[in-house]
Backbone as a chain_set.jsonl record, in Angstrom:
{"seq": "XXXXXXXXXXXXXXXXXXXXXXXXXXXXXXXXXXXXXXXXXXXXXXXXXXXXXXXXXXXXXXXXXXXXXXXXXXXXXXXXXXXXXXXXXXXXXXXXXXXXXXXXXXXXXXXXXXXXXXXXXXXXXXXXXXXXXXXXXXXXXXXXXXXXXXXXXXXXXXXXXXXXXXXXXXXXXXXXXXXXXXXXXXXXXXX", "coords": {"N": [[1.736, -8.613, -1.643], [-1.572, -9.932, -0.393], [-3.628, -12.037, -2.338], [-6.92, -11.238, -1.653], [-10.119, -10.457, -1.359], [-10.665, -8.128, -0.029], [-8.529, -6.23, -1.059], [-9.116, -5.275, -3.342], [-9.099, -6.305, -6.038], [-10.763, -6.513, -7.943], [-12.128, -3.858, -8.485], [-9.657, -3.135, -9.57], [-8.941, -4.969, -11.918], [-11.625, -3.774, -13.331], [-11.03, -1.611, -13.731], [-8.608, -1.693, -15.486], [-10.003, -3.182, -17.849], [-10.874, -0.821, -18.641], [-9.471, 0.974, -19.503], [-8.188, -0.406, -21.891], [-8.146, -0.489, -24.241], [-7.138, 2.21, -25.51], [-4.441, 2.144, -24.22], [-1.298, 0.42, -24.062], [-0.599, -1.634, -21.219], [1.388, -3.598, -19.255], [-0.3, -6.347, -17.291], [0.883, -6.777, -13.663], [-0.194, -9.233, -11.183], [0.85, -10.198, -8.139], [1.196, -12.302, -5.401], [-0.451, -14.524, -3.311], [-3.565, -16.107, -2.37], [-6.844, -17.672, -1.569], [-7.76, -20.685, -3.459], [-9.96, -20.665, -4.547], [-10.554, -17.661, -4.578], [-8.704, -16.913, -6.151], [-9.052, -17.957, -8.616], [-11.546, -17.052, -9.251], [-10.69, -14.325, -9.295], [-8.788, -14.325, -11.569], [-11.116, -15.435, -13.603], [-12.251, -13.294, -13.663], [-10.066, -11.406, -14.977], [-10.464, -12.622, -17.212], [-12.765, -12.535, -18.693], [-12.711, -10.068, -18.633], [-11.523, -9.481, -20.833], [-8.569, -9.031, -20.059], [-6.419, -11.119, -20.63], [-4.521, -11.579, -21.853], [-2.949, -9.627, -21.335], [-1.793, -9.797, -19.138], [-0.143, -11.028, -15.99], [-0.307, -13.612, -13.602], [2.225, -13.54, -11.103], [2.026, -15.366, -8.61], [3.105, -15.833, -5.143], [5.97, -13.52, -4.276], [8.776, -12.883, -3.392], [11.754, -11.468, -1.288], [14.136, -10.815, -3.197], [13.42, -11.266, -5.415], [10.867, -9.692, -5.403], [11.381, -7.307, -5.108], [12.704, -7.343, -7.461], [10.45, -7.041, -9.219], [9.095, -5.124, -8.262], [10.845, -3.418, -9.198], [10.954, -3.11, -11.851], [8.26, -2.109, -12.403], [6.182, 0.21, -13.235], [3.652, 1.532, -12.296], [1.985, 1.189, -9.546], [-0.639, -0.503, -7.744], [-3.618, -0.337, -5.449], [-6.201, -0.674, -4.777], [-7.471, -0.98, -1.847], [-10.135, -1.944, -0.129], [-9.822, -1.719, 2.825], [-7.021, -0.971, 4.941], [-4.862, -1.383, 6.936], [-3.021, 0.336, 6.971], [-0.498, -0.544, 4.899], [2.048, -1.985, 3.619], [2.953, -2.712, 1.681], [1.948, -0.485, -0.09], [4.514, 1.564, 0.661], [6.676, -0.156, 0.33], [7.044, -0.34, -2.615], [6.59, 2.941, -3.138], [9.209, 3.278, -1.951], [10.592, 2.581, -3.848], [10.149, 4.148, -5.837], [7.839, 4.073, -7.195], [4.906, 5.838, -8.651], [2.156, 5.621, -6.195], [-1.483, 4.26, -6.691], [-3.99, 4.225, -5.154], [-6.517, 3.706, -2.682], [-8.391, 5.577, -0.617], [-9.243, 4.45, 1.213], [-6.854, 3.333, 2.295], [-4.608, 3.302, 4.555], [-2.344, 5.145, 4.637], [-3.296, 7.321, 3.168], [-3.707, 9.72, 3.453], [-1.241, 11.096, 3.928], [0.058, 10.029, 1.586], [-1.106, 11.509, -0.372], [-0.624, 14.204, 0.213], [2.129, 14.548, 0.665], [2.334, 14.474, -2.453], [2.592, 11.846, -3.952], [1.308, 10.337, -5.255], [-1.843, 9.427, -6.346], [-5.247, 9.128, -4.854], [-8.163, 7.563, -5.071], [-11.59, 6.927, -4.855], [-13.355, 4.388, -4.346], [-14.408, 3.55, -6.956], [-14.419, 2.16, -10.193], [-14.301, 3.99, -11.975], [-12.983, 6.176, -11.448], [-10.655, 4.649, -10.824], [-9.462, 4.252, -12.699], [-8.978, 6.522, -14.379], [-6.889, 7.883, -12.669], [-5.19, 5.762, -13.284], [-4.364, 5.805, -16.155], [-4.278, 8.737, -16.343], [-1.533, 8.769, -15.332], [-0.394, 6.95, -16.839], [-0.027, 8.004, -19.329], [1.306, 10.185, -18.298], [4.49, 10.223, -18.162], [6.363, 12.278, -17.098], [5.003, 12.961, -14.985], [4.883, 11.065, -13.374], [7.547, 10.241, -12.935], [7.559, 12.967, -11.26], [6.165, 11.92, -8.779], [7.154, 9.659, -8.249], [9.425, 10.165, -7.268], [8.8, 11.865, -5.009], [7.688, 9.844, -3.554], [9.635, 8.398, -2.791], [10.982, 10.027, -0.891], [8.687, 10.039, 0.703], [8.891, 7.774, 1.771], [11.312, 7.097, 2.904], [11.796, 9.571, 4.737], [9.42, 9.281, 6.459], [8.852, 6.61, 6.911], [10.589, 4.764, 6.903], [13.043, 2.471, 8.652], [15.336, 4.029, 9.98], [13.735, 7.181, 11.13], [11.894, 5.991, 12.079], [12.408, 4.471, 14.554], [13.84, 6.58, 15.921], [11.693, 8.24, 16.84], [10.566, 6.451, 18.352], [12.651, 6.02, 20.679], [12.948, 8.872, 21.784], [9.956, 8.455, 22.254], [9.794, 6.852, 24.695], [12.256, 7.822, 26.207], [10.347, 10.292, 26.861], [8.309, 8.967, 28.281], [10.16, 7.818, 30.462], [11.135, 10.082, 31.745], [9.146, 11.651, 32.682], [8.064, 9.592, 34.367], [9.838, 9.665, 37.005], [9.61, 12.15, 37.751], [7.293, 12.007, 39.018], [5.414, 10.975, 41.824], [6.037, 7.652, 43.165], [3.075, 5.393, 43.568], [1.511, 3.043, 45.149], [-0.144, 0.17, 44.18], [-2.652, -2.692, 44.553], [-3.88, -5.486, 45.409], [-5.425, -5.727, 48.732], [-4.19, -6.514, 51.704], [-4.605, -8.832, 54.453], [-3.575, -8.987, 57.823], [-4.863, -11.198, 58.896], [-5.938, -11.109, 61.31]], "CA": [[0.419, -8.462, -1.048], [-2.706, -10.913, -0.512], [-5.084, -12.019, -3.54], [-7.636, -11.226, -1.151], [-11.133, -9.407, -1.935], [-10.241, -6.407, 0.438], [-7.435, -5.617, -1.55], [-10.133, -4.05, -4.339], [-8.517, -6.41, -6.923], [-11.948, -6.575, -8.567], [-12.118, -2.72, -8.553], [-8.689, -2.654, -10.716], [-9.189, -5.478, -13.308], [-12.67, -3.542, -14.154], [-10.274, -0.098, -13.761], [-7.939, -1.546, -16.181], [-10.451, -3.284, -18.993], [-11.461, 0.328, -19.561], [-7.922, 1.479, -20.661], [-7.394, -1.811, -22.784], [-8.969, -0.209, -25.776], [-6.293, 2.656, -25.737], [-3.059, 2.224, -23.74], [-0.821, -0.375, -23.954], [0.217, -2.103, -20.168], [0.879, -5.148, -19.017], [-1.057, -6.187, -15.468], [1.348, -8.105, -12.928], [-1.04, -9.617, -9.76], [1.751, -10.522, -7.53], [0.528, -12.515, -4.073], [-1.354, -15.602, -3.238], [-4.907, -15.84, -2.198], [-7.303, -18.99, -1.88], [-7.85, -21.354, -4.564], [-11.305, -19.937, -5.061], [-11.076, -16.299, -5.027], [-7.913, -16.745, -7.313], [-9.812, -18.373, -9.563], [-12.706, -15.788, -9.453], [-9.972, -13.346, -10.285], [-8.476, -15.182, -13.166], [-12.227, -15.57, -14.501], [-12.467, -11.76, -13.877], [-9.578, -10.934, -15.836], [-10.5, -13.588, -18.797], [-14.135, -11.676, -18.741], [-12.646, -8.162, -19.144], [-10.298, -9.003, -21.79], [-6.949, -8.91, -20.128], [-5.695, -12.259, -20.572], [-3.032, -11.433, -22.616], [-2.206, -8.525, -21.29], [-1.932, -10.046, -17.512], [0.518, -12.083, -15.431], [0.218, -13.89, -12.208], [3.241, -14.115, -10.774], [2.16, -15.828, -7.209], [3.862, -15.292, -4.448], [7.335, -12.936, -4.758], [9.481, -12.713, -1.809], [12.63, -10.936, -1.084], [14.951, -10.192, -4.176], [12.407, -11.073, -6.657], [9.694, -9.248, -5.467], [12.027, -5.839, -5.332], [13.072, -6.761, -8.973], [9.163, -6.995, -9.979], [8.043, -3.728, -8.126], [11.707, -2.017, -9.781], [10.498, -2.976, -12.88], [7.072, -1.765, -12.836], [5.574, 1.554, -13.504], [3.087, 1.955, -11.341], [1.657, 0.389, -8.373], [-2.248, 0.205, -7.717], [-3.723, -1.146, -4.121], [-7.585, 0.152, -4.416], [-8.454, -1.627, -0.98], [-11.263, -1.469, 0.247], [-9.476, -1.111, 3.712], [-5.8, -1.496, 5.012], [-4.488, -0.313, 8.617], [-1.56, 0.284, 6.685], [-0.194, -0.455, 3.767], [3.262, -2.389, 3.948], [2.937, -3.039, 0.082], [2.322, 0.87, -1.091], [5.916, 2.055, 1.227], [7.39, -0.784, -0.207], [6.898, 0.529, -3.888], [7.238, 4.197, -3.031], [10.137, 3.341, -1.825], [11.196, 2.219, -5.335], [10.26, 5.331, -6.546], [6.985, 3.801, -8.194], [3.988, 6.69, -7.893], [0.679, 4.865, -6.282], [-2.913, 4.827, -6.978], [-4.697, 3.71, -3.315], [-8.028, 3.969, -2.108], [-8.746, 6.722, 0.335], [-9.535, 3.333, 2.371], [-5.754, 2.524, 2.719], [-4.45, 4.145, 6.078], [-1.842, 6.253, 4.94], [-3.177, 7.701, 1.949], [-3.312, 11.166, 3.33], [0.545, 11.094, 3.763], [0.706, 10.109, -0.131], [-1.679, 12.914, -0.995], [0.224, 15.645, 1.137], [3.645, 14.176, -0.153], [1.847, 14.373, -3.842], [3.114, 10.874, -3.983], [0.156, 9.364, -6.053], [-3.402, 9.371, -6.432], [-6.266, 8.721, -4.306], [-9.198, 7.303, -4.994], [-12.511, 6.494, -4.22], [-13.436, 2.436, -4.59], [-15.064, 3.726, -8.218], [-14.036, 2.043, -10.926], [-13.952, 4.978, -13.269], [-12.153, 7.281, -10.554], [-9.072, 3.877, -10.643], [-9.025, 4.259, -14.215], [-8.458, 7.881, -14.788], [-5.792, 8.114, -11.971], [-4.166, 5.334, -13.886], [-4.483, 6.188, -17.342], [-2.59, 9.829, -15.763], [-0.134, 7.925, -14.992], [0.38, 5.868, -18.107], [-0.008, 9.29, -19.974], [2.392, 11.609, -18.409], [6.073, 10.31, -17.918], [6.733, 12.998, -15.496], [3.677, 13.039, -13.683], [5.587, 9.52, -12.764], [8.852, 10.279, -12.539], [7.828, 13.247, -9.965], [5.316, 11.486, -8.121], [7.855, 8.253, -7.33], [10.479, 10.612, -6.502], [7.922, 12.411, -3.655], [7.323, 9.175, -2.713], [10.503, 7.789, -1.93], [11.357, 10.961, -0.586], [8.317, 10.182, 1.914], [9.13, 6.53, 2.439], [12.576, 7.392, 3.66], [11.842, 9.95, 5.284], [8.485, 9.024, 7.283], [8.601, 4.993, 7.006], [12.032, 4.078, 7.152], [13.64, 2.211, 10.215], [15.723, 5.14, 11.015], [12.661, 8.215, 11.997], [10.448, 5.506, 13.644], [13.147, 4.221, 15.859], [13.872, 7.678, 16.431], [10.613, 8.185, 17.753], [10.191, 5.491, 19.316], [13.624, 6.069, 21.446], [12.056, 9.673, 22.375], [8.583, 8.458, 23.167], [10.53, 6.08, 25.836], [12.9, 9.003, 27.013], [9.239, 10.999, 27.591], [7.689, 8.65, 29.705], [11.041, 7.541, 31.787], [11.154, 11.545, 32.426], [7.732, 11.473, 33.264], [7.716, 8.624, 35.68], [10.806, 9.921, 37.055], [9.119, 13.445, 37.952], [6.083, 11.542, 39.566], [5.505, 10.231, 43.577], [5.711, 6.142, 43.075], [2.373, 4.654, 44.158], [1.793, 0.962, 45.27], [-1.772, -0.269, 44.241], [-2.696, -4.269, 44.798], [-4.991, -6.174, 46.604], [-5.811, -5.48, 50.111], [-3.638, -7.943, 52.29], [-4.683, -8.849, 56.105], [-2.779, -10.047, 58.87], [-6.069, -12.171, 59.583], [-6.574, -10.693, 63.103]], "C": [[-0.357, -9.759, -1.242], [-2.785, -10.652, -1.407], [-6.105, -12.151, -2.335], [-9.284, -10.027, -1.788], [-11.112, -8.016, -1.099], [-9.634, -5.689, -0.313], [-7.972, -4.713, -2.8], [-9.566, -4.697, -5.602], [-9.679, -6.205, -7.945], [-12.168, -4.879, -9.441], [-10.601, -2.643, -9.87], [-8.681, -3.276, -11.547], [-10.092, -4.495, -14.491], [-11.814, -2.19, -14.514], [-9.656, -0.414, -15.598], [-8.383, -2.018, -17.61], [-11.316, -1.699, -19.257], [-10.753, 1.007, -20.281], [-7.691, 0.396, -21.451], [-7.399, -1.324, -24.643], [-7.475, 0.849, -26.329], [-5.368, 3.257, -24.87], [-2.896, 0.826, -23.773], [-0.15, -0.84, -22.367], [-0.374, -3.451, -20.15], [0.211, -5.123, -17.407], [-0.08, -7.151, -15.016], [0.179, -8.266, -11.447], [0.584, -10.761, -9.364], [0.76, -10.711, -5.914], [-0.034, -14.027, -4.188], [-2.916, -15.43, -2.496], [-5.409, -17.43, -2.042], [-7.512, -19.585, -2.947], [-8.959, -21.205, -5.48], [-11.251, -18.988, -5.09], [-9.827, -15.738, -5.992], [-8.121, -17.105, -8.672], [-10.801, -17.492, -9.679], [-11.708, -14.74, -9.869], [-9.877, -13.633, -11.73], [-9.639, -15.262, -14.235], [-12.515, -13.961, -15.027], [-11.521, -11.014, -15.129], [-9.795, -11.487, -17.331], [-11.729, -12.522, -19.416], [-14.293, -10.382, -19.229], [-11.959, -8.445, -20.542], [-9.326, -9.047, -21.641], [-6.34, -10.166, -19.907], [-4.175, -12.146, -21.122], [-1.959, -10.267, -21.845], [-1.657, -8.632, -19.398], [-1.353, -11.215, -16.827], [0.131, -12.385, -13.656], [1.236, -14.028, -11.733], [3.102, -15.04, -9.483], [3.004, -14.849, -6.473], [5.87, -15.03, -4.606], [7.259, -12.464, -3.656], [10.861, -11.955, -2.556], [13.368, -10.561, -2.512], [13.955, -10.409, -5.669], [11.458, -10.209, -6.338], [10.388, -7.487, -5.833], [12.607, -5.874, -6.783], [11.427, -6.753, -9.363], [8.578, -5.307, -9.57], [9.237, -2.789, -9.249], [11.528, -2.335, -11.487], [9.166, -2.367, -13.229], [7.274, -0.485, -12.927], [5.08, 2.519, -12.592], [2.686, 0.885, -10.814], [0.354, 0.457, -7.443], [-2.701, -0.878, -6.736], [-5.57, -0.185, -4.083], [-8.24, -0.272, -3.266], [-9.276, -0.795, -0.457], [-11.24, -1.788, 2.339], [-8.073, -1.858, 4.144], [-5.26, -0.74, 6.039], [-3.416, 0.19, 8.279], [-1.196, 0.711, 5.34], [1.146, -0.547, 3.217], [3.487, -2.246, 2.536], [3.148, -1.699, -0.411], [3.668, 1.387, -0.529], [6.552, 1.416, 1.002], [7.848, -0.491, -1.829], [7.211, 1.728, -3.904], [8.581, 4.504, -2.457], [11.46, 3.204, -2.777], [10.964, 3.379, -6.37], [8.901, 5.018, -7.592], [5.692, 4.795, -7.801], [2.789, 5.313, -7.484], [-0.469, 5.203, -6.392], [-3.491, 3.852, -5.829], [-6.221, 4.638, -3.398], [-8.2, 4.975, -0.941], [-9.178, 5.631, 1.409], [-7.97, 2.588, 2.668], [-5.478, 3.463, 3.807], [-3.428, 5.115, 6.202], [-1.877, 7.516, 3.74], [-3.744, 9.402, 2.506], [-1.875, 11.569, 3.512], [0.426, 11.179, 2.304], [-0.094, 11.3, -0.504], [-1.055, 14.134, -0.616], [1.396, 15.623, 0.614], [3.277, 14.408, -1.825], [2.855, 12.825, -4.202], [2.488, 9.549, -4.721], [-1.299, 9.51, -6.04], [-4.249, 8.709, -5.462], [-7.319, 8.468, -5.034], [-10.399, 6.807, -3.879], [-12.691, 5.081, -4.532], [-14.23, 2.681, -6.212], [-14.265, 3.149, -9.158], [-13.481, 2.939, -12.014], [-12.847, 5.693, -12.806], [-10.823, 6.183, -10.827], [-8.532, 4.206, -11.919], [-8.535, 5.442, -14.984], [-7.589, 8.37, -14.106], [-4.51, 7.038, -13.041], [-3.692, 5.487, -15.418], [-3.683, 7.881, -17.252], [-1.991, 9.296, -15.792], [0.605, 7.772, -16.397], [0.762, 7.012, -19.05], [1.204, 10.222, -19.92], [3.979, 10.959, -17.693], [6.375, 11.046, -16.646], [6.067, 13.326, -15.073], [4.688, 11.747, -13.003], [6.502, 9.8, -11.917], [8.649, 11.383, -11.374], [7.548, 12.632, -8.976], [6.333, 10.176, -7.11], [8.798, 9.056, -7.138], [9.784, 11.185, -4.958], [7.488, 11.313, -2.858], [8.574, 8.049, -2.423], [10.769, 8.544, -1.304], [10.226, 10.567, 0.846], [8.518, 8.642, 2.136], [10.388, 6.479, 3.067], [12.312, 8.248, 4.823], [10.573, 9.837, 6.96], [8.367, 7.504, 7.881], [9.352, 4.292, 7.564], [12.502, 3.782, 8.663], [13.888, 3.566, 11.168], [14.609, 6.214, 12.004], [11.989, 7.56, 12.962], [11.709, 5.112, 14.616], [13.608, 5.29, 16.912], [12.971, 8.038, 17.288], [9.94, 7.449, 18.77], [10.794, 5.512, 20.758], [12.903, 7.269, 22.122], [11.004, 9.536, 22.952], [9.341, 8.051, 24.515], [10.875, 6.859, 27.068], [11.727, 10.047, 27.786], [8.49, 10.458, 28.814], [8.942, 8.037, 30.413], [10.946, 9.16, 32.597], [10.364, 11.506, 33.106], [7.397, 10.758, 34.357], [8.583, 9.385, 36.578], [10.472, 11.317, 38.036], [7.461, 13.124, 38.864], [5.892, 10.937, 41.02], [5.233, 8.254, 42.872], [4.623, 5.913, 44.069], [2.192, 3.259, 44.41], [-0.164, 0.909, 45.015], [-1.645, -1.914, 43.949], [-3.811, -4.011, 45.316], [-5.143, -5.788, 48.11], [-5.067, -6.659, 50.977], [-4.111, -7.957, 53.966], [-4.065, -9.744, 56.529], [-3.489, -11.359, 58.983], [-6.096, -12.124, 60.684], [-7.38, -10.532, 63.22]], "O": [[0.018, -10.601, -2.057], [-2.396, -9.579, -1.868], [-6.179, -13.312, -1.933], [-9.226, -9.035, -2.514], [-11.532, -6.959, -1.571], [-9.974, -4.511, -0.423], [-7.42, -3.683, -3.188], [-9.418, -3.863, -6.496], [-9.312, -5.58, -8.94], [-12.319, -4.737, -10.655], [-10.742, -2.07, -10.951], [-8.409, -2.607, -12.544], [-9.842, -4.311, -15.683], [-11.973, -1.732, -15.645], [-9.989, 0.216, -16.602], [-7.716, -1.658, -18.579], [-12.276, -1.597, -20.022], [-11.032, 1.558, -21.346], [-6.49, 0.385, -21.719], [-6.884, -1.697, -25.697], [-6.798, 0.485, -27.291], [-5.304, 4.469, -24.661], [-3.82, 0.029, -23.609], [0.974, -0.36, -22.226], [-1.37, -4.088, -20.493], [0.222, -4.195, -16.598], [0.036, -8.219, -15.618], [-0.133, -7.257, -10.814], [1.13, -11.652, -10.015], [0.005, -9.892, -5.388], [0.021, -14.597, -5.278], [-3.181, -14.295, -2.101], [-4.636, -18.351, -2.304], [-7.438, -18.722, -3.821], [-9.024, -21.462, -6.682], [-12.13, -18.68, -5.895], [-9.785, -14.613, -6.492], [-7.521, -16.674, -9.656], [-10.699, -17.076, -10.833], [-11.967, -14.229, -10.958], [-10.573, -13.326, -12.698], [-9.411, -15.196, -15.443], [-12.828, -13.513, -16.13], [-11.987, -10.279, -16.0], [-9.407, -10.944, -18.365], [-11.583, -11.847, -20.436], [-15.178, -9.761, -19.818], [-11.897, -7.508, -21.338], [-8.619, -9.117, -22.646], [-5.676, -10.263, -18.875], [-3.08, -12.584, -20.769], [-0.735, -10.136, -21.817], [-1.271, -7.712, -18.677], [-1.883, -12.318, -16.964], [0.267, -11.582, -12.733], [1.47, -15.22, -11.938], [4.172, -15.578, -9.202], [3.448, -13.737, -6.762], [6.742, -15.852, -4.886], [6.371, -11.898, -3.018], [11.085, -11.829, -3.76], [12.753, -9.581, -2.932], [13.932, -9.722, -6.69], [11.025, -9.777, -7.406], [9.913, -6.697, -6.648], [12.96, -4.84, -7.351], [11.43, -5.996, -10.333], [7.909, -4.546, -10.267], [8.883, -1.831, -9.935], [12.121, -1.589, -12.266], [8.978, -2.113, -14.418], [8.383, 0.015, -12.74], [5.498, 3.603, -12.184], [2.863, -0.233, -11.298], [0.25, 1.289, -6.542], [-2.399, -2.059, -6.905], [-5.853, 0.779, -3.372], [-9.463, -0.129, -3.263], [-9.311, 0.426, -0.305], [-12.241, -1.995, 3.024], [-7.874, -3.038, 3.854], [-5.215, 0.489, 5.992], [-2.674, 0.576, 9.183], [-1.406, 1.778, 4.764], [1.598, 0.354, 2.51], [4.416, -1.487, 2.259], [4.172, -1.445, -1.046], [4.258, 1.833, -1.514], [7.657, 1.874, 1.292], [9.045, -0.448, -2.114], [8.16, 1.975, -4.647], [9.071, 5.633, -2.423], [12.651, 3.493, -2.654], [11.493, 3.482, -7.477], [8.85, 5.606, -8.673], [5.319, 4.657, -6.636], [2.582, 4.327, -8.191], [-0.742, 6.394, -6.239], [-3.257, 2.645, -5.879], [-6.691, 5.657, -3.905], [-7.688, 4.288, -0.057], [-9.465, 6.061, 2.526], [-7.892, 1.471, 3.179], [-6.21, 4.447, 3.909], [-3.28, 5.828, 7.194], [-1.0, 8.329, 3.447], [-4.183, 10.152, 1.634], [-1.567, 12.66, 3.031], [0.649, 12.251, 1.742], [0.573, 12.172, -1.061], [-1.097, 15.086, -1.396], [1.809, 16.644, 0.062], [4.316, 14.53, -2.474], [3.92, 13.013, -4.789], [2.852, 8.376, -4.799], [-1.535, 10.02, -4.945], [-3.905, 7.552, -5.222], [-7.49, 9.353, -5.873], [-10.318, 6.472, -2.697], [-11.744, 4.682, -5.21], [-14.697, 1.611, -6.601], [-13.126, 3.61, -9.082], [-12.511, 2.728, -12.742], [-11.855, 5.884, -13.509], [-9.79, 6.804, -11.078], [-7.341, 4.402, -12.161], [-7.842, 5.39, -15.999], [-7.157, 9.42, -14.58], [-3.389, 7.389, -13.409], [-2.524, 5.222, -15.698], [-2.715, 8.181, -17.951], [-1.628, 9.263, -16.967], [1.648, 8.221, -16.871], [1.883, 6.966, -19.557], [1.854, 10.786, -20.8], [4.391, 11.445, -16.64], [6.574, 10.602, -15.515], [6.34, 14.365, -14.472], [5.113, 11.942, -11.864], [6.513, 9.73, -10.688], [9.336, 11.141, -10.381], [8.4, 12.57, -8.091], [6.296, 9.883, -5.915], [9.504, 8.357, -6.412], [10.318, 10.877, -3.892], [7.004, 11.48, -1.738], [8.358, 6.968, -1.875], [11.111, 7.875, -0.329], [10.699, 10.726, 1.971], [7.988, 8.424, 3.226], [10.462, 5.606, 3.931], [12.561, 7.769, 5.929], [10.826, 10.193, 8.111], [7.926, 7.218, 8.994], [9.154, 3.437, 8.427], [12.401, 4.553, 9.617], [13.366, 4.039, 12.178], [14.57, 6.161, 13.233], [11.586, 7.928, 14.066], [11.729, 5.806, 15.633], [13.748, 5.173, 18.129], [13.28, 8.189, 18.47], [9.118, 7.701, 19.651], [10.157, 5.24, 21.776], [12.187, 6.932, 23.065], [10.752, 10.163, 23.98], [9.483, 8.912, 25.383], [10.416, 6.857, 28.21], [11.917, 10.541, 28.898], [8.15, 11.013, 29.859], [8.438, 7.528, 31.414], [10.729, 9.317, 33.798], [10.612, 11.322, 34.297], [6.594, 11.139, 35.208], [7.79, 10.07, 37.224], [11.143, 11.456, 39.059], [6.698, 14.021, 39.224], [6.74, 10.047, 41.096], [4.26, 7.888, 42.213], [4.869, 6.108, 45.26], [2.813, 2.404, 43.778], [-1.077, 1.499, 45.593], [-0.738, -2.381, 43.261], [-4.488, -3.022, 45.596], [-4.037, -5.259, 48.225], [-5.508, -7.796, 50.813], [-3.879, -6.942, 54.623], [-3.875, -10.881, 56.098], [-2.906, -12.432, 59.134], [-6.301, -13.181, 61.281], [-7.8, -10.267, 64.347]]}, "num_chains": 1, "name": "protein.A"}
C-alpha cells in the first residue's frame, strides 16, 4: 500500500500507542509515500512511543511483500476512503483477519464473511478491534480463515472472470434478440 494520509495511517499509530502500555507487537508500515508525509509519520510514531516497537520496511513487492503479510498477524488499513482495497484481499487471502474502516469499499463483504473488524475512523474504536485481535488467538485464526475463504471465493481471478464471461454471454443474447438500428448523422445527396 501507499504511505499516503487517506490510508488513516495517523488513525493507527495513535490506535496502536494506546496498546503499547499492555500488549506486546511489533508495527510493520510497508509502502512508500512522499518525503514529507513519511517523515510526518516517522515523527508521529517517535511522538507516540513506538520507535522501537516499529519498522519501515518501504516499498515490498512480489515475493517479499507475501513473506511480510505471511508473517504478520494482523493487517490494519483504517482509510479514510478506498474504492477498493487491493491491499486488505491481498492479506485475507493469507489468512490474516483485518481491521478496515467502514470507509474501505468492501468492508461489508468482510463484515458478512466475519472476516475482521470494522471500524469507524476513531481512534479508540482501531484500538479495541486490535487489541481483540492480539488477545484472542482464535478470534484470529477464525477470522483469517473466513477471510481467505472470501478472497477465494469472491476476489479471486477465477469467479470474476466467471462473471465477467456471463455478463458478455447476457448482452450478446440480448443484442441478438433485438431489431439492429442505424443512428448517425443525417447525410444529403445535396439536391
Amino acid at each position: 500500500s501507499r504511505i499516503d494520509p487517506k490510508k488513516g495511517l495517523d488513525i493507527l499509530v495513535r490506535a496502536l500507542a494506546q496498546l503499547r502500555e499492555r500488549r506486546d507487537f511489533t508495527f510493520l508500515i510497508a509502502g512508500e509515500g512522499t518525503a514529507s508525509y513519511e517523515r510526518e509519520i516517522r515523527e508521529l510514531v517517535s511522538a507516540n512511543g513506538l520507535n522501537d516497537r516499529t519498522h519501515f520496511l518501504g516499498l515490498v513487492e512480489g515475493e517479499e511483500k507475501w513473506a511480510v503479510l505471511a508473517g504478520s498477524d494482523i493487517f490494519a488499513l483504517p482509510s479514510h476512503n478506498e474504492n477498493f482495497g487491493v491491499a486488505v484481499v491481498e492479506a485475507m487471502a493469507l489468512g490474516l483477519p483485518a481491521v478496515i474502516s467502514d470507509r474501505v469499499a468492501i468492508h461489508p463483504d468482510v463484515l458478512e464473511a466475519q472476516a475482521g473488524v470494522v471500524t469507524g475512523l476513531e481512534v479508540g474504536e482501531v484500538a479495541a478491534a486490535i487489541d481483540a485481535l492480539l488477545l484472542d488467538g482464535d478470534l484470529r485464526a477464525s477470522m483469517g480463515e473466513s477471510g481467505r475463504a472470501l478472497a477465494s471465493k469472491k476476489f479471486s481471478w477465477e469467479p470474476n472472470a466467471e462473471r465477467i464471461v456471463e455478463m458478455y454471454e447476457s448482452i450478446i443474447e440480448k443484442s441478438s434478440r433485438q431489431p439492429v438500428g442505424l443512428m448517425g448523422a443525417g447525410v444529403s445527396s445535396g439536391e
